[in-house]
C-alpha positions as YAML, in Angstrom:
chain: A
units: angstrom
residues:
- id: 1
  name: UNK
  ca: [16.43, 81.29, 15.36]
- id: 2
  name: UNK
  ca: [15.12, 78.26, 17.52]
- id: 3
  name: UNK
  ca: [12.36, 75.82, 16.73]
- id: 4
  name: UNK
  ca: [10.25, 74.40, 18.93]
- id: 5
  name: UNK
  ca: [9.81, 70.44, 17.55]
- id: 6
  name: UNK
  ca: [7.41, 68.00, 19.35]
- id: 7
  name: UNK
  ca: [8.96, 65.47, 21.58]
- id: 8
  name: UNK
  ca: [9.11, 61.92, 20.16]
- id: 9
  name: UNK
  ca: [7.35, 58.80, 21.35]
- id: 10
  name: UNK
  ca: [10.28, 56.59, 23.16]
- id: 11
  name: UNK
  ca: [8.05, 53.62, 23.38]
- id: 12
  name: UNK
  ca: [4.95, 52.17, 25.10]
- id: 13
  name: UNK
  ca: [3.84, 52.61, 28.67]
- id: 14
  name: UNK
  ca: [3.64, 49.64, 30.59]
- id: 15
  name: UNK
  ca: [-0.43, 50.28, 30.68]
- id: 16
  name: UNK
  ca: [-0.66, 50.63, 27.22]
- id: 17
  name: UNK
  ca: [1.71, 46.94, 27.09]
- id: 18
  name: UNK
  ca: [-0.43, 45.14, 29.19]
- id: 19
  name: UNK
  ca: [-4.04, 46.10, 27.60]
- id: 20
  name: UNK
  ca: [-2.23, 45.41, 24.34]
- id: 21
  name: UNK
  ca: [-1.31, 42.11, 25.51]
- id: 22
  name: UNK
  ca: [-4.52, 41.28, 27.23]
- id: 23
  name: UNK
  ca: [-6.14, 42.18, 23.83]
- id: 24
  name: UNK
  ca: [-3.96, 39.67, 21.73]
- id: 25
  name: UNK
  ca: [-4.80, 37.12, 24.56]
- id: 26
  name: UNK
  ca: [-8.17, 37.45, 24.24]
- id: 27
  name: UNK
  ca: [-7.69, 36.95, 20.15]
- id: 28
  name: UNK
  ca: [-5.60, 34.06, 20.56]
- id: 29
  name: UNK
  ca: [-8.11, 32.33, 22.99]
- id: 30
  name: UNK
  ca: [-10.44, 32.85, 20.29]
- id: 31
  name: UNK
  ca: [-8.68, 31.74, 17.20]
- id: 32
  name: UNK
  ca: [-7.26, 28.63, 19.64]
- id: 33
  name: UNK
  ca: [-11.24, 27.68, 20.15]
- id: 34
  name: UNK
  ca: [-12.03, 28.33, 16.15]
- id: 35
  name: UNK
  ca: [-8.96, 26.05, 15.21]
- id: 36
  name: UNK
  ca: [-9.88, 23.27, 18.20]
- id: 37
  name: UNK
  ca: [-13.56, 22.78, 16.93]
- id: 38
  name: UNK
  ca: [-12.75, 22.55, 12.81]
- id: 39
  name: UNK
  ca: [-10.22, 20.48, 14.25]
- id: 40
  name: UNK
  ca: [-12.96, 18.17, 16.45]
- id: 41
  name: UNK
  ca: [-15.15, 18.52, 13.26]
- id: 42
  name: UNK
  ca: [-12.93, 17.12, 10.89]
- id: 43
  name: UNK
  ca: [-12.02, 14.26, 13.59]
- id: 44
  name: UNK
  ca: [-15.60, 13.23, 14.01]
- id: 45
  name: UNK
  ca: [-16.49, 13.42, 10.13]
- id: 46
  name: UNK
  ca: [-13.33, 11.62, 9.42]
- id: 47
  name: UNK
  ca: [-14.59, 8.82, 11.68]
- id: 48
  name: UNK
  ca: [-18.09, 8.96, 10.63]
- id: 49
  name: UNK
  ca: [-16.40, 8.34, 7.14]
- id: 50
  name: UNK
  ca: [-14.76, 5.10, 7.83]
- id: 51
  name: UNK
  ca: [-17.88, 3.90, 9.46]
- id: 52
  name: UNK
  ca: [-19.92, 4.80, 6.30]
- id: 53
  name: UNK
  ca: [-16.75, 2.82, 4.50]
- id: 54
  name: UNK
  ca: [-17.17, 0.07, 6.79]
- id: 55
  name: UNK
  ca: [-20.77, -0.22, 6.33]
- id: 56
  name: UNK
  ca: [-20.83, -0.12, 2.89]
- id: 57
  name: UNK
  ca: [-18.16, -2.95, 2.30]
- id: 58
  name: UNK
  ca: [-19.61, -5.04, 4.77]
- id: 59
  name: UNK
  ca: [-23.06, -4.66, 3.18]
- id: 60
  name: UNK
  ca: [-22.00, -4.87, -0.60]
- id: 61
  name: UNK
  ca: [-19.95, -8.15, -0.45]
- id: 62
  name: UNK
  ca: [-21.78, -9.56, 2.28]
- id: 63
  name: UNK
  ca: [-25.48, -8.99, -0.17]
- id: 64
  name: UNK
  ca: [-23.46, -10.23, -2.83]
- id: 65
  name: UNK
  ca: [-23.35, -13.98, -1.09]
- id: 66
  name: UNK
  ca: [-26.47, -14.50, 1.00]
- id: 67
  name: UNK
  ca: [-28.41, -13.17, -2.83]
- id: 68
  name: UNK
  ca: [-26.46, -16.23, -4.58]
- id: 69
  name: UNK
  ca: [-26.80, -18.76, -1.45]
- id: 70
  name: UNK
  ca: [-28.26, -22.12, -2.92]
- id: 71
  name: UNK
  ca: [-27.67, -21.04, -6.51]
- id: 72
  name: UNK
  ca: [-25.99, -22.77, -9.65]
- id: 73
  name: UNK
  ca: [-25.45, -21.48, -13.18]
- id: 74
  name: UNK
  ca: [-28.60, -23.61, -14.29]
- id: 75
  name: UNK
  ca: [-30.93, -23.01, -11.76]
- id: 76
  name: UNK
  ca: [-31.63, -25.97, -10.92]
- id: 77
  name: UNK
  ca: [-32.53, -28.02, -7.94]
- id: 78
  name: UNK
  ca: [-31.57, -31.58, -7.93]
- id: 79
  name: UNK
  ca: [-27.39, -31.20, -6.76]
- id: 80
  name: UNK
  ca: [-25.31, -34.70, -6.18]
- id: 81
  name: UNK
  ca: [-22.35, -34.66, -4.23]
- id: 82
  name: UNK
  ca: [-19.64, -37.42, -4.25]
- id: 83
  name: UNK
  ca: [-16.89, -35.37, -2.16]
- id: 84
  name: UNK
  ca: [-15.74, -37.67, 0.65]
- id: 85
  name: UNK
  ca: [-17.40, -37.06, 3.94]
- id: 86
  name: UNK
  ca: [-19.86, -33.66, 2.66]
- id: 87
  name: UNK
  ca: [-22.79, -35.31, 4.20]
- id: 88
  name: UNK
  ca: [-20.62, -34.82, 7.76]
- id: 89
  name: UNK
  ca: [-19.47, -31.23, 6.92]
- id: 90
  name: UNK
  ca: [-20.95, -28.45, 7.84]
- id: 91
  name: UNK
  ca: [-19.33, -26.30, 4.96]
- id: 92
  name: UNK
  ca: [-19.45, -28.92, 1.97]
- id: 93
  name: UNK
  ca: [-23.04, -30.12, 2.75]
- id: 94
  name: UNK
  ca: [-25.59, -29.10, 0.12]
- id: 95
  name: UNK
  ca: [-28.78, -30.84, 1.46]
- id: 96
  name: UNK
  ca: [-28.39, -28.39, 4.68]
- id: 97
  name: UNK
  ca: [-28.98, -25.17, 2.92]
- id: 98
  name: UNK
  ca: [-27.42, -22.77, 0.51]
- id: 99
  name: UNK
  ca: [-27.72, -20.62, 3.76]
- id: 100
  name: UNK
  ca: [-27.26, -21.60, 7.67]
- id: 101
  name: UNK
  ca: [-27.60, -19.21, 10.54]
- id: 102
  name: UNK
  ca: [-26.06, -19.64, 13.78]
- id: 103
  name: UNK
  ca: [-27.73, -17.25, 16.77]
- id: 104
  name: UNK
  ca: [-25.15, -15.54, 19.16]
- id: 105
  name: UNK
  ca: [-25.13, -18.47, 21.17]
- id: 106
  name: UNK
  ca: [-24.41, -21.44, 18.91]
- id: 107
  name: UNK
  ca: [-20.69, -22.15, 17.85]
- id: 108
  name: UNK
  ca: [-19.46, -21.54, 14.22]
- id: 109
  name: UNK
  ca: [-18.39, -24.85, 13.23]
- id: 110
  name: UNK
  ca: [-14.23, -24.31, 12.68]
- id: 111
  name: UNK
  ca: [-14.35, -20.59, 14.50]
- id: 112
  name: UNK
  ca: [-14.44, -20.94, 18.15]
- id: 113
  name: UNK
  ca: [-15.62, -18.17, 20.34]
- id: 114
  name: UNK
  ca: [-12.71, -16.40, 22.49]
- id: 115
  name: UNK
  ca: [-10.41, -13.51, 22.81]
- id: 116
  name: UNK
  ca: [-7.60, -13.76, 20.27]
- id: 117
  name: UNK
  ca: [-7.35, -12.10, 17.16]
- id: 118
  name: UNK
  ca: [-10.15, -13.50, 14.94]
- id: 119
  name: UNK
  ca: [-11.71, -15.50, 17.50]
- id: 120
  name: UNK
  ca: [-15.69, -14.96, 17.07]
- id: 121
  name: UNK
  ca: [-16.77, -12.48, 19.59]
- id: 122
  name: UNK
  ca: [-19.81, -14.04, 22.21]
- id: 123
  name: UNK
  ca: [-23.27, -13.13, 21.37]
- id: 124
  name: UNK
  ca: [-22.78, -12.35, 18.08]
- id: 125
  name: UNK
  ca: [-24.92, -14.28, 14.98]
- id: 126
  name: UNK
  ca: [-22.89, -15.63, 12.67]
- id: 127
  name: UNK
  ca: [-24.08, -16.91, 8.83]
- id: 128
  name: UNK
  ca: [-22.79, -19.84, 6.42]
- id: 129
  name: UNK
  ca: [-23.22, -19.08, 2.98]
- id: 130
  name: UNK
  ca: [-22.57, -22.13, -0.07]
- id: 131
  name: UNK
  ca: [-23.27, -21.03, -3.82]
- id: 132
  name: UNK
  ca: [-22.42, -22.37, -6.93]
- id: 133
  name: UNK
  ca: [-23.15, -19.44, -9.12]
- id: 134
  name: UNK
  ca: [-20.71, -16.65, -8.18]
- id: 135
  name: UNK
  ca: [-17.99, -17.23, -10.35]
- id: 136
  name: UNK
  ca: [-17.35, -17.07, -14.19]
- id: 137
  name: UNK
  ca: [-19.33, -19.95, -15.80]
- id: 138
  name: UNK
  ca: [-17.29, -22.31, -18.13]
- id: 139
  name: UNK
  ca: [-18.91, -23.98, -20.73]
- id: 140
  name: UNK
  ca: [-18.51, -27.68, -21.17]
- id: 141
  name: UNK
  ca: [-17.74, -29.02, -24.74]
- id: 142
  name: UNK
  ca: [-17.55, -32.70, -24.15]
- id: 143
  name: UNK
  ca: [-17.60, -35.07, -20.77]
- id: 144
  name: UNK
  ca: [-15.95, -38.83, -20.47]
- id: 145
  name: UNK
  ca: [-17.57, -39.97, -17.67]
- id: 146
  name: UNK
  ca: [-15.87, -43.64, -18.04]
- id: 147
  name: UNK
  ca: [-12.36, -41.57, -17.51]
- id: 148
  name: UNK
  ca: [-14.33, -38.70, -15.79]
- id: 149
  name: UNK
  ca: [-12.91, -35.89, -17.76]
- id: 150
  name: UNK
  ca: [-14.49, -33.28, -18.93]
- id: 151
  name: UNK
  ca: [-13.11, -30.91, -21.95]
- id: 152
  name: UNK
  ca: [-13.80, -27.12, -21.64]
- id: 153
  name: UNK
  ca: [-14.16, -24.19, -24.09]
- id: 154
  name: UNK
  ca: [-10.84, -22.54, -22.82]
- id: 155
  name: UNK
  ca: [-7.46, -23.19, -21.23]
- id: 156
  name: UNK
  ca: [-7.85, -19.49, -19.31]
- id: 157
  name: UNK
  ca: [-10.77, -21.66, -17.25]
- id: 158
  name: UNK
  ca: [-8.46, -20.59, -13.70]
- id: 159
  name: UNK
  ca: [-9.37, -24.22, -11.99]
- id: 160
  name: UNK
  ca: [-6.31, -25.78, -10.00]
- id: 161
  name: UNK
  ca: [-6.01, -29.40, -8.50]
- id: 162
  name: UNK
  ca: [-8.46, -29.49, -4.96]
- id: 163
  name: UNK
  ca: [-10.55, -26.99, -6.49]
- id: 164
  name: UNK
  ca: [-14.08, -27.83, -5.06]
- id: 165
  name: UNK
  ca: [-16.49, -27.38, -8.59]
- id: 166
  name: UNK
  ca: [-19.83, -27.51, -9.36]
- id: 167
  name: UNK
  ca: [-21.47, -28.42, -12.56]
- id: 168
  name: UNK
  ca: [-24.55, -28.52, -13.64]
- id: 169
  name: UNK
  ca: [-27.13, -28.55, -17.02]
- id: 170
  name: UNK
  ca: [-30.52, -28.18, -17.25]
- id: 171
  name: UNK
  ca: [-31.63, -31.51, -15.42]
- id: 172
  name: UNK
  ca: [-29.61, -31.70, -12.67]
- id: 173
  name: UNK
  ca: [-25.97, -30.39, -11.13]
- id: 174
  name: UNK
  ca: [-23.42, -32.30, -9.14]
- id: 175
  name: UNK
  ca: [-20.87, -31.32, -6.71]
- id: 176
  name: UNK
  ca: [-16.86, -32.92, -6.89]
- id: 177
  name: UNK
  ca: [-13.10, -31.94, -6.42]
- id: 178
  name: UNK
  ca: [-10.90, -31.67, -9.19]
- id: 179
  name: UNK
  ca: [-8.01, -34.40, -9.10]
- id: 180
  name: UNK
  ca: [-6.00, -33.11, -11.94]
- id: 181
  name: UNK
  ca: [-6.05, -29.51, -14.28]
- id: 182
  name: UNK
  ca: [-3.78, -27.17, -15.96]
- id: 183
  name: UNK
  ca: [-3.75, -23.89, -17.41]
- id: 184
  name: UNK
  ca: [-2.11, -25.63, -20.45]
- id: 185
  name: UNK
  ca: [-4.92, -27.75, -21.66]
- id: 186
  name: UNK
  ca: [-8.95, -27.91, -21.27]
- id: 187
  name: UNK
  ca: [-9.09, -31.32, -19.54]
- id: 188
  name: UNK
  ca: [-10.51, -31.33, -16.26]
- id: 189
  name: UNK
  ca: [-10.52, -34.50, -14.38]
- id: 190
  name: UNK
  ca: [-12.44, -35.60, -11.36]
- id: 191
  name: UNK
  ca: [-11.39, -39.18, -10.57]
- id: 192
  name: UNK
  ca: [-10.89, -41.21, -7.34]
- id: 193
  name: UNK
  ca: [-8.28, -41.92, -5.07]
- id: 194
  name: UNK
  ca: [-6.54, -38.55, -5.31]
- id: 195
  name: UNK
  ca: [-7.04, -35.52, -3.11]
- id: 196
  name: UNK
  ca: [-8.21, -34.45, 0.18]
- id: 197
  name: UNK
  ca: [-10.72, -35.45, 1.15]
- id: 198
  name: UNK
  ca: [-11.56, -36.84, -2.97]
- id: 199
  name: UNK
  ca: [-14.27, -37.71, -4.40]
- id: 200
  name: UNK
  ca: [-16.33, -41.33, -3.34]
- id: 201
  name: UNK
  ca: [-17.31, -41.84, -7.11]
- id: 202
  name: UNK
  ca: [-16.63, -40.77, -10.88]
- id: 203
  name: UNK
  ca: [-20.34, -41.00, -11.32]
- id: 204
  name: UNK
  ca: [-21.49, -37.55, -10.96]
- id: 205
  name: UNK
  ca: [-25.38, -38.38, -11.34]
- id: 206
  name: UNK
  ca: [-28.37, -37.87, -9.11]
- id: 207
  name: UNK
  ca: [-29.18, -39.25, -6.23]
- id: 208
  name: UNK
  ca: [-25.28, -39.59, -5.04]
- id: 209
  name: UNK
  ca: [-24.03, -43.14, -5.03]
- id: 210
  name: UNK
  ca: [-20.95, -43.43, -3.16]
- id: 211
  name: UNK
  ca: [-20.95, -47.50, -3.26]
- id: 212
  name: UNK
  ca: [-18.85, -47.96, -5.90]
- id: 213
  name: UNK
  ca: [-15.90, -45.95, -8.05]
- id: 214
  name: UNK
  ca: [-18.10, -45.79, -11.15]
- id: 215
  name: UNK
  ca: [-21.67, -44.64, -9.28]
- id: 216
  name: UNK
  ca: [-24.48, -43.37, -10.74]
- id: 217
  name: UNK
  ca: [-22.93, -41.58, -14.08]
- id: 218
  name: UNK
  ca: [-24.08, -38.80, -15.80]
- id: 219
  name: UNK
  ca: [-23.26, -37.07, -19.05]
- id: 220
  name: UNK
  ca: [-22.84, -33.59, -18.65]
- id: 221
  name: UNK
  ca: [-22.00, -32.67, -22.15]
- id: 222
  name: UNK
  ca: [-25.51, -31.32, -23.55]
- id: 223
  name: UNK
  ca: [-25.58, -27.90, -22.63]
- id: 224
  name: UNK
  ca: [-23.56, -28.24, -19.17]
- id: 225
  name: UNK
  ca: [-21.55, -25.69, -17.13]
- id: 226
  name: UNK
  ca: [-18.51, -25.48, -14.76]
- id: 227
  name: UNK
  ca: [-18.23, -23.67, -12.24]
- id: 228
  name: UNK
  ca: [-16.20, -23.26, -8.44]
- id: 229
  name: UNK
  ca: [-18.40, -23.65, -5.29]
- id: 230
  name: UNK
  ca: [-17.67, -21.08, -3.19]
- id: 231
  name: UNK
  ca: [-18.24, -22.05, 1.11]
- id: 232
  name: UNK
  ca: [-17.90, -18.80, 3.01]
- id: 233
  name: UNK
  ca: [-19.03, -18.18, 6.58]
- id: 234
  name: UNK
  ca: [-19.67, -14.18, 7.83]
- id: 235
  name: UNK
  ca: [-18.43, -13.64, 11.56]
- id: 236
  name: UNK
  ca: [-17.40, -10.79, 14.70]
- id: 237
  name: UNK
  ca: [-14.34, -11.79, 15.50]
- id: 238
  name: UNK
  ca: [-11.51, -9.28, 17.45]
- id: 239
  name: UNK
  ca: [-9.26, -7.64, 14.95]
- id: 240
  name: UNK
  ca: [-5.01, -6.95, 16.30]
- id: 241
  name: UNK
  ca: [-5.82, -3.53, 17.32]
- id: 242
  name: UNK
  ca: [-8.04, -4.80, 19.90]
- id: 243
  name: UNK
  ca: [-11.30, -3.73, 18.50]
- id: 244
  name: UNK
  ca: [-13.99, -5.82, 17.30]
- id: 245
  name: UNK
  ca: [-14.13, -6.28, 12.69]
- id: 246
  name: UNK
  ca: [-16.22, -8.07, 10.82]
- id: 247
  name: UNK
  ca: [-14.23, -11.32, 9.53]
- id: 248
  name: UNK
  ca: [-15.01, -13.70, 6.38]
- id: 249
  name: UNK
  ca: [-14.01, -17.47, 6.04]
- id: 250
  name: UNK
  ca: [-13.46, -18.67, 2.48]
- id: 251
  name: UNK
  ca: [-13.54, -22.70, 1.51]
- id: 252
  name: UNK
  ca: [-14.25, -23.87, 5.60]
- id: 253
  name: UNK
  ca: [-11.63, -24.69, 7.75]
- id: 254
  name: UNK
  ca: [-9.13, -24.92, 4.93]
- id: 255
  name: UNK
  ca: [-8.96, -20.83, 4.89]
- id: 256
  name: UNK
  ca: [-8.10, -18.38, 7.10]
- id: 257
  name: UNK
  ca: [-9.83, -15.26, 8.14]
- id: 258
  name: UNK
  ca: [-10.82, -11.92, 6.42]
- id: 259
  name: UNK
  ca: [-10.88, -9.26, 8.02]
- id: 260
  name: UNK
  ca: [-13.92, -7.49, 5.58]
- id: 261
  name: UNK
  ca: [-14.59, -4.36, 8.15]
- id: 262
  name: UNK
  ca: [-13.02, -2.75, 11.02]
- id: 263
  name: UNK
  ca: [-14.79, -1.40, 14.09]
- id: 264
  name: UNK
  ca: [-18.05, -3.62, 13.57]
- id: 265
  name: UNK
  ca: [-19.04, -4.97, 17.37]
- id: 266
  name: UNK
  ca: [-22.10, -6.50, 16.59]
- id: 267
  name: UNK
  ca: [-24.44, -8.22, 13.88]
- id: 268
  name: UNK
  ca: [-27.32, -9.43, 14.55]
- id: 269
  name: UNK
  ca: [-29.00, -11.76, 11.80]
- id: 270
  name: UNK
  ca: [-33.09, -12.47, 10.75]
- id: 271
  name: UNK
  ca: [-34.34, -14.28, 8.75]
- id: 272
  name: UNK
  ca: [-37.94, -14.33, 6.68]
- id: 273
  name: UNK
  ca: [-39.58, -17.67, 5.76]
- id: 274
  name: UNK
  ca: [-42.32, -18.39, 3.96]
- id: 275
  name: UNK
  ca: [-45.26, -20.48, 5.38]
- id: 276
  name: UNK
  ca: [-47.40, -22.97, 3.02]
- id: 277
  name: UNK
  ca: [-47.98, -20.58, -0.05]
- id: 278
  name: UNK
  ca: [-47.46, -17.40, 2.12]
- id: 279
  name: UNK
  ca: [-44.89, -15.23, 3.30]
- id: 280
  name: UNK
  ca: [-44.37, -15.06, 7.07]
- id: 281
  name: UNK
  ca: [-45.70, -11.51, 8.53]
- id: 282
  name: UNK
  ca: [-42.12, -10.95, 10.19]
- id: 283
  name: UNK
  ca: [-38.77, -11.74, 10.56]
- id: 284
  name: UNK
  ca: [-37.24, -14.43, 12.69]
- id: 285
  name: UNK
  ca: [-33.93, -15.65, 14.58]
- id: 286
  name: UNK
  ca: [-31.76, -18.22, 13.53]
- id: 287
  name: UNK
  ca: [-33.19, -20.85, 16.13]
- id: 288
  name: UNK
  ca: [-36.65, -20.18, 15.05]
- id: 289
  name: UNK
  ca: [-35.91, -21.35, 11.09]
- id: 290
  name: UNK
  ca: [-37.14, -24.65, 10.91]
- id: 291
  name: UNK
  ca: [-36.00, -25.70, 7.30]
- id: 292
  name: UNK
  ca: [-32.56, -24.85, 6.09]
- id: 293
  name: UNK
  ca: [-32.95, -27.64, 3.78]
- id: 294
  name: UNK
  ca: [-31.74, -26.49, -0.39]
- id: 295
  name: UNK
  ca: [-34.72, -28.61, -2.23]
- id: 296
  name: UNK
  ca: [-37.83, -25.98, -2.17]
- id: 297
  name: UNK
  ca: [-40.02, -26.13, 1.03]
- id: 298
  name: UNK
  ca: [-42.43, -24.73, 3.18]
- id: 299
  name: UNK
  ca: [-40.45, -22.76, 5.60]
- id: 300
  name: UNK
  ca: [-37.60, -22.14, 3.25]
- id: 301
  name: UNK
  ca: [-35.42, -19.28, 3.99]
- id: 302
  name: UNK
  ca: [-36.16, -15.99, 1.36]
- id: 303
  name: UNK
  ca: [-34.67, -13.18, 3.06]
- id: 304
  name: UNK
  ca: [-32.24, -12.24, 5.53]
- id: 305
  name: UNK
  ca: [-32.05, -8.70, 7.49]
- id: 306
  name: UNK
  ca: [-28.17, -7.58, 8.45]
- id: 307
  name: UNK
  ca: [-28.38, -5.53, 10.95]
- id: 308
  name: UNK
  ca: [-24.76, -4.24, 12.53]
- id: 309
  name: UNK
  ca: [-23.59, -2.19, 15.33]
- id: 310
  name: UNK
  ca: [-20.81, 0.08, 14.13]
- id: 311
  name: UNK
  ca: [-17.89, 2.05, 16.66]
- id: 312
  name: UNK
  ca: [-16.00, 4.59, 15.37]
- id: 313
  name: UNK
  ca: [-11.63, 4.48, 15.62]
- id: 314
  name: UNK
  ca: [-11.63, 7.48, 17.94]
- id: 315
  name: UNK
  ca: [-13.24, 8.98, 20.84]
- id: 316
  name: UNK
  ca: [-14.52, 11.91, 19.13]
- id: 317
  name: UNK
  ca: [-17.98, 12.14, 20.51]
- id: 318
  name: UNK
  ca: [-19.36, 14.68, 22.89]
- id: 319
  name: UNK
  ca: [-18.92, 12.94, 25.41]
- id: 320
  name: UNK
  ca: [-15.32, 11.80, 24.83]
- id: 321
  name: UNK
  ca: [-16.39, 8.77, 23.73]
- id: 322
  name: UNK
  ca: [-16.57, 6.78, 20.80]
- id: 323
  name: UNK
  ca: [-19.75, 7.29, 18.13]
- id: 324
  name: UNK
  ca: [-21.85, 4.36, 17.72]
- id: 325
  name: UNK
  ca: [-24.09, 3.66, 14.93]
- id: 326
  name: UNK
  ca: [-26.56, 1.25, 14.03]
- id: 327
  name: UNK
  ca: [-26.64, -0.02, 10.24]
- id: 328
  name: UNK
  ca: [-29.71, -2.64, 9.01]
- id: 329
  name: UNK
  ca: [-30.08, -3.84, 5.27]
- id: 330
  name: UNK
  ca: [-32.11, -6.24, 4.05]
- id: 331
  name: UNK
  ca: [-31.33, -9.35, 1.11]
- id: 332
  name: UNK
  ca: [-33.13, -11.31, -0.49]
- id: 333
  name: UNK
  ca: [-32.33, -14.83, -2.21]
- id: 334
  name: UNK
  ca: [-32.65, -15.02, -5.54]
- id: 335
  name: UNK
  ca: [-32.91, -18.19, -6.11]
- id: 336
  name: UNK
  ca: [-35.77, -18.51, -3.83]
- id: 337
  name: UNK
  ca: [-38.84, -16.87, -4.55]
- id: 338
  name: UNK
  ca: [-41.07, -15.22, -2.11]
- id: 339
  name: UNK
  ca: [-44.46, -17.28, -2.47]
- id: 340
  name: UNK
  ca: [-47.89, -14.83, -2.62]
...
């Protein structure tokens, strides 16, 4: 007896191929555009990441040193300085300001403007920034000022030969390099004839007198505080990828540059005074400040507004291009009171 089976499928037609094909085309187009664009996504929030990064480096350290500018531990506002040749340097010189702004145009003393790696970028602000009171205060226990040595509460006090110090009490402070100190004992010494540049006088007392080694002395063993003054000056400069970062200079032209913040191009610095017993209506550029000066006065500097132009590491931006954001926060000085 014969049975009639059906006939079985050999395989696909070559119509039946190609709209199967044109089908999985079509899918793959789309799943190629779905993976592109999380793929673009994730590019540009990655970069707007490291610009948020950026921004809030830049802004934390940099508020950090423009609130302490013109500070000391005791708050006070009569400062000597005997180190040799301050009055002459831009970043040792206390009677010019605890802050000193320099408009896109003006050089940064010790930072020319050019093209090389940490070279300040043209037409970019620039700030100076001296403080005594950003470091761990030690406290004085006794102070020799025929031998000038002073004798701390601890031998973990982290001051080093050179070390530029200030100390101060409630009367006055005084500005000096150490000549001699070790981690082994509390003695800190600040005599003449040693160091570069040294000191002009043992006498740490106020008004400076550099006219002889013994000057105008001062006991700073009631009540009196060490500390390290810190000179740091805030910059554009071009970083070795050949973008644009934001660069720090510790301790003047003996230090060498930070780089605090890649992909910052710009910053742009203002600053508000305050006028007679006033505060001015609005902020103002560098070359309009008319006072730097430390001791209190009428135009002194209260406030400073950061403003920075930011450029992200890749072109990731609509239009192919890099994303550019600008960034503005606002500090104010606390040593210096705004005036109502």
């Amino acid at each position: 007896m014969s049975r009639n089976l059906p006939n079985s499928q050999a395989g696909l037609t070559l119509v039946e191929l190609m709209i199967a094909m044109t089908l999985g085309l079509f899918l793959l187009l789309g799943l190629t555009n779905v993976f592109l664009a999380q793929r673009q996504s994730f590019r540009v929030n990655e970069n707007l990441s490291q610009m948020q990064n950026n921004t809030r480096v830049a802004f934390e350290l940099m508020a950090r040193e423009i609130r302490e500018a013109g500070g000391n531990p005791c708050g006070t506002t009569q400062v000597a300085n005997v180190v040799n040749g301050a009055s002459t340097s831009s970043w040792l010189d206390w009677d010019t300001g605890g802050i000193l702004g320099y408009e896109s145009n003006v050089a940064l003393p010790g930072k020319a403007f050019g093209t090389t790696t940490g070279a300040r970028v043209a037409g970019t602000d620039a700030v100076t920034i001296r403080t005594g009171s950003m470091n761990n205060n030690i406290v004085i226990t006794e102070h020799d000022t025929a031998s000038a040595q002073f004798k701390v509460n601890t031998t973990a006090h982290g001051i080093a030969d050179g070390d530029m110090l200030m100390v101060c009490d409630y009367k006055q402070a005084a500005i000096f390099q150490v000549t001699s100190a070790s981690a082994t004992n509390v003695t800190i010494v600040h005599n003449t004839g040693t160091g570069v540049p040294g000191n002009c006088s043992k006498g740490l007392g106020f008004p400076t007198d550099c006219s002889s080694v013994t000057g105008n002395q001062y006991d700073f063993s009631n009540n009196g505080f060490l500390t390290k003054f810190r000179s740091t000056a805030w910059y554009v400069g071009n970083n070795a990828q050949g973008g644009r970062s934001l660069f720090r200079i510790v301790n003047g032209a003996t230090g060498a540059p930070e780089e605090i913040a890649q992909g910052v191009t710009d910053m742009q610095l203002q600053y508000l005074t305050r006028t007679g017993t006033n505060p001015a209506g609005s902020y103002v550029d560098a070359s309009a400040v008319t006072s730097w000066d430390n001791p209190p006065a009428a135009t002194q500097v209260v406030a400073v507004r950061v403003v920075l132009d930011l450029e992200s590491r890749d072109a990731v931006g609509t239009d192919a291009a890099t994303l550019k954001r600008q960034m503005m926060h606002v500090v104010s000085l606390r040593h210096r009171e705004i005036v109502e």
